[in-house]
C-alpha positions in Angstrom: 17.7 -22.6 -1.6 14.8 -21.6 -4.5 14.3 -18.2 -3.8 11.3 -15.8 -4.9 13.2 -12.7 -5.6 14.1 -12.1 -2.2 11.7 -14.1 -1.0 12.3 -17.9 -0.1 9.7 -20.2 -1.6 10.2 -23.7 0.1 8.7 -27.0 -0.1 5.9 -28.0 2.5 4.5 -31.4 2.6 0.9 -31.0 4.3 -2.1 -29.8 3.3 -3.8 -27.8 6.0 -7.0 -26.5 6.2 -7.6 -23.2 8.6 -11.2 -22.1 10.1 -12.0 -19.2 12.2 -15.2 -17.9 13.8 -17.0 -15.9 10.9 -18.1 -12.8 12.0 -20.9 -11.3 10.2 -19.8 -8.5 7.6 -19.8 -5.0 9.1 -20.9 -1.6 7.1 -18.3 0.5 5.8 -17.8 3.7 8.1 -16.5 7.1 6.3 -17.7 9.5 9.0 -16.1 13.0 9.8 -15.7 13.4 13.6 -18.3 15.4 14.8 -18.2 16.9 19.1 -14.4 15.8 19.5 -12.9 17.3 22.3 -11.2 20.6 21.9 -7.4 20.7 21.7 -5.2 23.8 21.2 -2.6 21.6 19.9 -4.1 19.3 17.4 -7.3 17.7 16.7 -8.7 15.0 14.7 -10.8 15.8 11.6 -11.6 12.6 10.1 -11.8 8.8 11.2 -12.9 6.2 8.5 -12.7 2.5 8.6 -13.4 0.2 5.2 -14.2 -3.6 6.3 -15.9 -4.4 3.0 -13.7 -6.4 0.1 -14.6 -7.2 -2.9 -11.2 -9.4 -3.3 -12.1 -13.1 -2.5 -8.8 -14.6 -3.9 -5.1 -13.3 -4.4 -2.9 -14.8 -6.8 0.4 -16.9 -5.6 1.3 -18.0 -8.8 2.1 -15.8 -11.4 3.3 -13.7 -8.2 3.3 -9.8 -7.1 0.1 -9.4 -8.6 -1.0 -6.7 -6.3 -5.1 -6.0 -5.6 -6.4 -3.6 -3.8 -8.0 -4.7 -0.9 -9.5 -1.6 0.9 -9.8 1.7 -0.2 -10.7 4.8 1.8 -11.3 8.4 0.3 -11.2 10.7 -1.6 -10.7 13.0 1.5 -9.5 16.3 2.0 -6.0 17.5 3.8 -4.3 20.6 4.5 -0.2 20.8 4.6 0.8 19.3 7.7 -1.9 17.0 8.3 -1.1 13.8 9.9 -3.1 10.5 8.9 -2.3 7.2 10.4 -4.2 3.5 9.4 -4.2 0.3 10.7 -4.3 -2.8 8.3 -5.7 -6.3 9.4 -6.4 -9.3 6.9 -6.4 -13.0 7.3 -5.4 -15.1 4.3 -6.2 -18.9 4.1 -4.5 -21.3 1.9 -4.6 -25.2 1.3 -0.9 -25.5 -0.1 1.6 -28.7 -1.0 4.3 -26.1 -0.7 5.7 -23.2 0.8 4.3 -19.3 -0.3 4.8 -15.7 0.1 2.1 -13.4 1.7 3.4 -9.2 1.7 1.5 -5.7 1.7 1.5 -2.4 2.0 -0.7 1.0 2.5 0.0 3.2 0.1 -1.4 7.1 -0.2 -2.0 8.0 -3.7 -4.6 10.9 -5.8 -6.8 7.9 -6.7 -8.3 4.5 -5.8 -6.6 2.7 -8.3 -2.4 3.4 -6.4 -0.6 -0.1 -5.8 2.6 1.4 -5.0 5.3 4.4 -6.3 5.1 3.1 -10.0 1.3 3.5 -9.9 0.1 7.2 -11.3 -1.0 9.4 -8.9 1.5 7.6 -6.5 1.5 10.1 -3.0 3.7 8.1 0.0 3.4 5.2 2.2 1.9 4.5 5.3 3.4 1.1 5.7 6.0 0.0 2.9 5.6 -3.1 1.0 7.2 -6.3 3.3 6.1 -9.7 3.5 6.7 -13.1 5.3 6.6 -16.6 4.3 3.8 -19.4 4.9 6.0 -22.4 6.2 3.0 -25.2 5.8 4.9 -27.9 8.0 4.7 -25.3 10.4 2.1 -22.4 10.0 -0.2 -24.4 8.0 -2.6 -22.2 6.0 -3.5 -19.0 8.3 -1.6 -15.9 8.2 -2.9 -12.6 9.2 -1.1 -9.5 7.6 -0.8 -6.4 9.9 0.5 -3.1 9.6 0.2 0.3 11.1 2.3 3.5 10.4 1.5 6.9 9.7 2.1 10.2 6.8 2.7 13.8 7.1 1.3 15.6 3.7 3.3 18.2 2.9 1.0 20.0 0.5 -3.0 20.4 0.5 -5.1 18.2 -1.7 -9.1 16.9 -2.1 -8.5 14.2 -3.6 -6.7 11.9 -1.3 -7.1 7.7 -1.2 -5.7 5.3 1.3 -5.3 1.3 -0.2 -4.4 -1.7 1.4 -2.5 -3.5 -1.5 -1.8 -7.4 -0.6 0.1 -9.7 -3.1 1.2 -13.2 -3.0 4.3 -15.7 -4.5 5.0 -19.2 -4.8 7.8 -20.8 -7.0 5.2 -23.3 -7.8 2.5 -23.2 -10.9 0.6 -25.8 -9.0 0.4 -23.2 -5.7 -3.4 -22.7 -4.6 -4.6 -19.1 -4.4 -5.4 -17.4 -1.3 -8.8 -17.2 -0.3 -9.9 -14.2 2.0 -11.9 -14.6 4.8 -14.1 -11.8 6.5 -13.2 -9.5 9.9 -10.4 -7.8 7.8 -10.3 -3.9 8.0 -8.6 -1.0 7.0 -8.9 2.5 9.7 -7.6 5.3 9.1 -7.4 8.8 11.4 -6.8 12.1 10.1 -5.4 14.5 12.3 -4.3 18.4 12.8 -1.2 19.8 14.8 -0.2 16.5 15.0 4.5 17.4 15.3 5.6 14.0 13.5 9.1 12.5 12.9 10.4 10.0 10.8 13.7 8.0 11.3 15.9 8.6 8.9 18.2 5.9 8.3 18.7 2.4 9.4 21.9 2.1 12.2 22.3 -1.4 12.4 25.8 -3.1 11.3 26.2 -4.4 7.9 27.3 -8.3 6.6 27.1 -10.2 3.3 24.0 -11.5 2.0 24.5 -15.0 0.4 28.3 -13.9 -0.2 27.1 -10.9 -2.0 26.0 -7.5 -0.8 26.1 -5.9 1.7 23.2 -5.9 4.1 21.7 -5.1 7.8 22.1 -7.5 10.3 21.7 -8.3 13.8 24.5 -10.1 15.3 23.4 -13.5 16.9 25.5 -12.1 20.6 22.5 -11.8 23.0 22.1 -10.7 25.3 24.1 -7.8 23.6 21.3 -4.8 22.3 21.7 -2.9 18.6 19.9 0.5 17.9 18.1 -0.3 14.6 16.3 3.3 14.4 16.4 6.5 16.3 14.9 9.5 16.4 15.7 12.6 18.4 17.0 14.7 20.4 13.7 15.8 20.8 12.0 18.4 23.5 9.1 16.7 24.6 6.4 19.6 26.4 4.7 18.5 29.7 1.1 16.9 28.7 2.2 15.4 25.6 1.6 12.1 24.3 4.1 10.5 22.2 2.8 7.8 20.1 6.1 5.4 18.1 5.5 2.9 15.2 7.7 0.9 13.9 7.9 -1.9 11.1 10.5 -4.5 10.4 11.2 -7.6 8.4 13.6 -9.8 9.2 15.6 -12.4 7.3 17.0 -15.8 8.4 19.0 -17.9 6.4 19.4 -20.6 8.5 20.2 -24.2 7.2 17.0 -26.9 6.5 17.7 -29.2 9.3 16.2 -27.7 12.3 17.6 -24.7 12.9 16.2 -21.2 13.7 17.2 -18.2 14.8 15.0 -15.5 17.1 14.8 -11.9 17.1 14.0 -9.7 20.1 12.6 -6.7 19.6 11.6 -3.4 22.0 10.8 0.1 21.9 12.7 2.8 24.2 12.8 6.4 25.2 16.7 6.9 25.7 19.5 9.8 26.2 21.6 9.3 22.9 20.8 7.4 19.5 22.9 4.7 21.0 21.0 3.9 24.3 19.6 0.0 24.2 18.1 1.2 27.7 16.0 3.4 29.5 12.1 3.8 29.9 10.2 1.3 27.9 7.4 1.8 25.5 7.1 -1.6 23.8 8.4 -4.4 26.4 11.5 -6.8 25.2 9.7 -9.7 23.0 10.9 -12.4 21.2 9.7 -13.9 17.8 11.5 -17.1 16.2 12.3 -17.7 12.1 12.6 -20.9 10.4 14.5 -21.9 7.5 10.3 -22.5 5.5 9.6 -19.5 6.9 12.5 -17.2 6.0 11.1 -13.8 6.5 8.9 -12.4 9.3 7.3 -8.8 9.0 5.7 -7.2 12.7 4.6 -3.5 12.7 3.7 -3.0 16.2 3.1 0.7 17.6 3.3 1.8 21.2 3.6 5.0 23.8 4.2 7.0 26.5 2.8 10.3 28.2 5.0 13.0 29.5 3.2 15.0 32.0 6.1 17.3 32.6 8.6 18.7 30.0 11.5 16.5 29.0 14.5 17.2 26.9 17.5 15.4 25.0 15.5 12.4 24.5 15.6 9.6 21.8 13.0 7.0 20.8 14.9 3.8 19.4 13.9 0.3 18.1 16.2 -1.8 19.6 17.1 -5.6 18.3 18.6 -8.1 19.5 19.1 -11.9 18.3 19.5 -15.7 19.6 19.9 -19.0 17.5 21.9 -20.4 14.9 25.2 -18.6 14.3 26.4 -19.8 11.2 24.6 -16.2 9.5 23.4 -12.9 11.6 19.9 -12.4 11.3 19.6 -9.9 8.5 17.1 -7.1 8.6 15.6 -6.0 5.3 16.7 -2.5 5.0 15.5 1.1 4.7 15.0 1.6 1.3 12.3 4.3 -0.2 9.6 1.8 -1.2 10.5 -0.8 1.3 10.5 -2.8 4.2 11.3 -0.9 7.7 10.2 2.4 9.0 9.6 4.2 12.1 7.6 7.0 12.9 7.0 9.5 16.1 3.6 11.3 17.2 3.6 14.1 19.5 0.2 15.6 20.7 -1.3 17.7 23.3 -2.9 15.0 25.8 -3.8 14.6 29.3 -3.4 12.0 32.1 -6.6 10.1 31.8 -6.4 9.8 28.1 -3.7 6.9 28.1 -4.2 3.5 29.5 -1.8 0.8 29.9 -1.6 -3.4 31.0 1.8 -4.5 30.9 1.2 -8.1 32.1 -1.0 -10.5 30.8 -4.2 -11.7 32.4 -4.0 -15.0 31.8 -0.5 -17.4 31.6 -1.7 -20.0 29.2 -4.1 -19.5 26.0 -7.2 -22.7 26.0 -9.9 -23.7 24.0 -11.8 -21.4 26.1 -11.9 -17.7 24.8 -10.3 -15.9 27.8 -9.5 -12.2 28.3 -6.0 -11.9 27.4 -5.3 -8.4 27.9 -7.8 -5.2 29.4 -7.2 -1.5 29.7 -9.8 1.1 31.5 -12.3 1.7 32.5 -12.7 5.2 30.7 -15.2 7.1 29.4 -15.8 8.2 26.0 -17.6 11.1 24.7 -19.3 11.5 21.5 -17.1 10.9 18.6 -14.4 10.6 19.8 -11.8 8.6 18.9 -9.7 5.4 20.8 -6.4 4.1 19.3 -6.3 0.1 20.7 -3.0 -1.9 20.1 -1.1 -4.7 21.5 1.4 -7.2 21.3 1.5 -10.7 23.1 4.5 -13.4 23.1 3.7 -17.2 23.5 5.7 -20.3 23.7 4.0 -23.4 22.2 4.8 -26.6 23.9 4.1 -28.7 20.6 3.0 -28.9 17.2 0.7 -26.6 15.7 -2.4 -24.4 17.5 -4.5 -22.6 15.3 -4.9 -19.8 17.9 -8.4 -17.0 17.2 -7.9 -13.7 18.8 -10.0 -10.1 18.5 -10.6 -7.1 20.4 -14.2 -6.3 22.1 -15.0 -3.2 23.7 -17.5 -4.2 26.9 -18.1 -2.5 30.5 -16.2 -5.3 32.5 -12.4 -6.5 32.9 -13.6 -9.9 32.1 -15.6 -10.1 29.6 -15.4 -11.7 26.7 -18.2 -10.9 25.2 -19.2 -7.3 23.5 -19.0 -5.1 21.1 -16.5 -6.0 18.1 -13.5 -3.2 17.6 -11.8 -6.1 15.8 -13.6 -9.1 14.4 -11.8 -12.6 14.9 -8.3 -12.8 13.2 -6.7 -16.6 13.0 -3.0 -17.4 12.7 -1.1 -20.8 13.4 1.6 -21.3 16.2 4.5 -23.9 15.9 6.9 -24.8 18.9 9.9 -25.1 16.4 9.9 -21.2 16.2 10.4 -21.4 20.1 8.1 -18.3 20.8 6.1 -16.6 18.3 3.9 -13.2 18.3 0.4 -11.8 18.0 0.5 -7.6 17.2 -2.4 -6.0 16.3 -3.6 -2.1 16.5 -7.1 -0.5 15.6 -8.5 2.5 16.4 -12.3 2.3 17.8 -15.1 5.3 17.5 -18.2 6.5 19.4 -20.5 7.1 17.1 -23.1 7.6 19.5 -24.7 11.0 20.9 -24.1 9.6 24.2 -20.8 9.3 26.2 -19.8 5.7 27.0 -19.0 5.7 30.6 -16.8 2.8 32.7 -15.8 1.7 28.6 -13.0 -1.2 28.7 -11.0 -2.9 25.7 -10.2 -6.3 26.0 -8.2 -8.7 23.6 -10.1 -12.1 23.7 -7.8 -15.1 22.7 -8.1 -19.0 22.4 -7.3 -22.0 20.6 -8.8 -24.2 18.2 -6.8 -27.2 17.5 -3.2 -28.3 19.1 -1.5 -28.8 22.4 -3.6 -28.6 25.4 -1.9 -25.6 26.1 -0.1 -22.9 24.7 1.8 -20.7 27.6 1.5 -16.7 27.2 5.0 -15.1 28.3 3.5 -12.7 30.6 5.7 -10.0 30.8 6.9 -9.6 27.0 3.5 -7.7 25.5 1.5 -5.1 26.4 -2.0 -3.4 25.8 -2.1 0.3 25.3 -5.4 3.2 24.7 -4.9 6.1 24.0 -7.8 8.2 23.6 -7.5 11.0 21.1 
């Protein structure tokens, strides 16, 4: 197999064109928080969001040339501070062969950080991962996401946040990617925030290629395998826990078919062992193929604790199905690299967290249909929402360009309203068996009004494909948390 460093670059045959509903450009918001709710625990001081680019192409070939695709700052934090950002960007290529797309959000003293060789270099919000564009399969859309979160440990004022995206291809001939608009990069700054970072990767290790060493996820399900886990932790009563997590995973699975699938959940358990207990992120599955290689998903979910619990662990649990001739191998924990997971605890209350864990709909159309909806809720000047999900399908055939973004609106139904998240486009592909849509975001009211009976809905469709492409109903989830 070629290979791009670690990445596999594979030939494609097709040449496949992607379009998605523009949405018209949006202003670029850098606005402190002003009248946000008092907390005695911790309180947000900032919330920005950058949806302007100037980047209209990224380079596959010469590869890992990184740009800088958003930038937020310079802004002010104390020791302790907690910031968390959410990264969305849709890529479009026309390729004859396979290519790389990866990222990362990097914290650095200046706008010009790509990652820890850059001067100035600070920490990571999401480390550099990637996946490959399988054209036979994917086509030409692929939308990078990432989400994660930094504890500074010293004050500074001169603080940036950049959303670095790179490509590959082991082609001179490979197309550049163009970018599309509706991309974003948010980013909340927060006080009093007690955050916790997993500290090492717990999954068995096997040999890569006959080589190293690396982790893997053995292909027995419906067996479970603690990736990460952090705890024991003493959770007070009226606390909101918020976990994100981010993974790559590797298949090596033979160019004849094959794939294998990795399963994925999030779970408050007793011991750093515990595949069970009370969910936070429902079991999903996502399948890899041999032009895809590598898949990268950062989703983020939670929980609140009205009364005080102790001994308890938060764990990313994996578990995989497939072809058995390899495990599926996890890219590991490395400092500038691949996974992570992170743990939020905050001073909340009961009507700040809202939750649908079943889909509306059991099928996605060519007819925009609400997805998912959390509320209603009301929400007071400047304050602040944090909106994710994740959703599981299983496409019946061939490829479906599916279009999906989140609106906020005063009615379970709607599809229509105001844009939290512009359009994002990806391609589905039944030989991957089910496949995934995660996404997170974090919404503001920058009114002087409070926003009564408010609800977030995720509005999904398709453009082009089957006539249908089934949801799996009870594998995603919609979460809002307000802050």
């Amino acid at each position: 197999m070629k290979t791009l460093c670690s990445y596999a670059a594979c030939i494609g045959m097709a040449l496949i064109s992607c379009k998605a509903d523009k949405e018209p450009p949006l202003k670029l918001e850098k606005l402190a928080v002003a009248n946000q709710p008092a907390s005695t625990l911790s309180t947000v001081v900032a919330y920005w969001k950058d949806n302007v680019t100037p980047i209209t192409s990224i380079n596959n070939y010469p590869g890992y040339n990184k740009q800088i695709m958003y930038t937020i700052g310079p802004i002010t934090v104390e020791a302790g501070d907690v910031l968390s950002a959410h990264f969305q960007q849709q890529l479009n290529i026309n390729s004859p062969v396979n290519v790389m797309a990866a990222c990362l959000v990097v914290i650095g003293t200046n706008n010009a950080v790509k990652d820890q060789t850059s001067a100035g270099f600070v920490g990571f919000i999401a480390k550099a991962s990637g996946s490959n564009i399988s054209v036979p399969e994917e086509g030409s859309c692929e939308v990078l996401a990432r989400n994660g979160s930094f504890q500074f440990t010293a004050p500074s004022n001169s603080i940036y946040i950049n959303a670095v995206v790179y490509g590959g291809s082991t082609s001179s001939q490979a197309p550049n990617y163009t970018v599309p608009g509706g991309g974003e990069l948010v980013a909340v700054l927060e006080r009093g925030v007690t955050w916790y970072k997993a500290s090492g990767m717990l999954l068995p290790k096997a040999p890569y290629r006959g080589g190293a060493l690396k982790f893997s996820v053995p292909i027995d399900a419906p067996n479970k395998h603690v990736e990460f886990s952090v705890g024991p932790l003493s959770i007070p009563a009226g606390t909101m826990v918020d976990v994100r997590h981010h993974i790559e995973a590797t298949a090596e699975v033979p160019n004849d078919g094959s794939h294998q699938r990795l399963g994925r959940s999030l779970i408050q358990g007793s011991s750093a062992t515990a595949t069970g207990g009370t969910t936070l992120l429902p079991a999903s599955q996502s399948g890899i193929t041999w032009g895809e290689h590598h898949s990268t998903m950062s989703p983020a979910a939670g929980n609140y604790y009205a009364a005080a619990t102790s001994n308890v662990f938060f764990n990313s649990v994996l578990y995989a199905y497939g072809w058995t001739g390899q495990p599926l191998f996890i890219e590991g924990f490395g400092p500038n690299l691949y996974g992570d997971m992170f743990v939020e605890l905050r001073e909340s209350a009961p009507g700040n967290f809202f939750q649908q864990s079943t889909s509306a709909i059991s099928e996605l159309t060519a007819t925009p249909q609400v997805l998912y909806s959390v509320g209603p809720m009301d929400i007071d000047p400047g304050q602040i929402v944090e909106v994710r999900y994740s959703a599981a399908f299983h496409p019946n055939a061939g490829q479906s360009t599916v279009l999906s973004r989140i609106i906020r609106t005063t009615s379970p139904t709607s599809t229509t309203g105001t844009v939290v998240q512009p359009f994002l486009a990806r391609r589905f592909h039944n030989n991957y068996v089910y496949t995934n849509m995660v996404q997170t975001t974090a919404d503001r009211n920058n009114g002087a009004t409070t926003l009564t009976g408010q609800y977030y809905n995720v509005v999904a469709y398709r453009t082009t494909g089957p006539a249908t492409c089934p949801v799996m109903t009870t594998w995603g989830e919609m979460e809002a948390v307000k802050r």
